[in-house]
N, C-alpha and C positions, 0 to 999 in steps of 0.2 A: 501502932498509932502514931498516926504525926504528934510533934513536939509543939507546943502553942508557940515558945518562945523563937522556934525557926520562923513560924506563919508568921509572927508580925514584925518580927526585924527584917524579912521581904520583903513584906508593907511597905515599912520605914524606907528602905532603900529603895521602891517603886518610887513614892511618894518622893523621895529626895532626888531622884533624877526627871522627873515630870516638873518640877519645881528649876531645876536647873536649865531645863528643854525650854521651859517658858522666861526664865530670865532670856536664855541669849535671843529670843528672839526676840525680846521687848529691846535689846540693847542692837539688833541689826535692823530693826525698824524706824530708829531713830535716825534723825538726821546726823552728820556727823558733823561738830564743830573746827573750821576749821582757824586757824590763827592768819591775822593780814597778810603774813609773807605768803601763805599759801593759797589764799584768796588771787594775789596776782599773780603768783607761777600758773595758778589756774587757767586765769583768764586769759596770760599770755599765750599759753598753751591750745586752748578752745578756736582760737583762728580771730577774724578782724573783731573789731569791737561794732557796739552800738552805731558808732559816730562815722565809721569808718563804711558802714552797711547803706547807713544812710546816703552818705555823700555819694557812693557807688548807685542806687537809685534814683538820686537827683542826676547824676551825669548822664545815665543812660536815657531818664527820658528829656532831659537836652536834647541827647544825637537823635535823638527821634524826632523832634520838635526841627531841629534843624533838616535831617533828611527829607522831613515834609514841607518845608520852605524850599529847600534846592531844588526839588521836583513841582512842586508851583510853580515858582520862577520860570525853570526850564518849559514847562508846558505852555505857559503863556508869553515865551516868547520863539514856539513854534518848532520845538525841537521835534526831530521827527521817532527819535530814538525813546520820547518819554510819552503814555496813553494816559488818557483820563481813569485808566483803572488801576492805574500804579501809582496815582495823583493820590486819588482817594481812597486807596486801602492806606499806604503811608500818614493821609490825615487820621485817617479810624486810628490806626495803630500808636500816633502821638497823643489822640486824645482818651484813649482808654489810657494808656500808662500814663499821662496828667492825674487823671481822675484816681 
């Protein structure tokens, strides 16, 4: 006949590592804290900042905004090398990336 006192210090030790199972994963679902120095090695590390995405955005749709002014200009003053469908996709394309 099994031993009662084997069966349930089994238990216990089921019980005690299901219990273990579920700490670590309450402790790997957590966010982890980091401290400031490591907050900026972070973000140095993740590539340009905020400020830096931005300004790369504003510049590109500048050269668009410009590319579509050069090609005006040139069409209207008769260039043979620039069509009216290179006028106006270059407008479409400056004012989609405004918007």
């Amino acid at each position: 006949m099994v031993d009662r006192a084997d069966v349930s210090s089994v238990l216990t030790d089921i019980r005690a590592l299901r219990e273990q199972m579920q700490e670590q994963q309450r402790i790997q679902q957590q966010p982890e804290i980091q401290k400031p120095d490591q907050v900026r090695q972070t973000r140095e590390s993740e590539g340009p900042s905020f400020g830096e995405t931005l300004q790369g955005a504003v510049d590109r749709v500048n050269d668009l905004q410009q590319d579509s002014a050069q090609l005006q200009t040139a069409y209207e003053q008769g260039d043979p090398n620039v069509d009216i469908t290179r006028v106006m996709v270059a407008a479409q394309k400056s004012q989609v990336a405004f918007q």
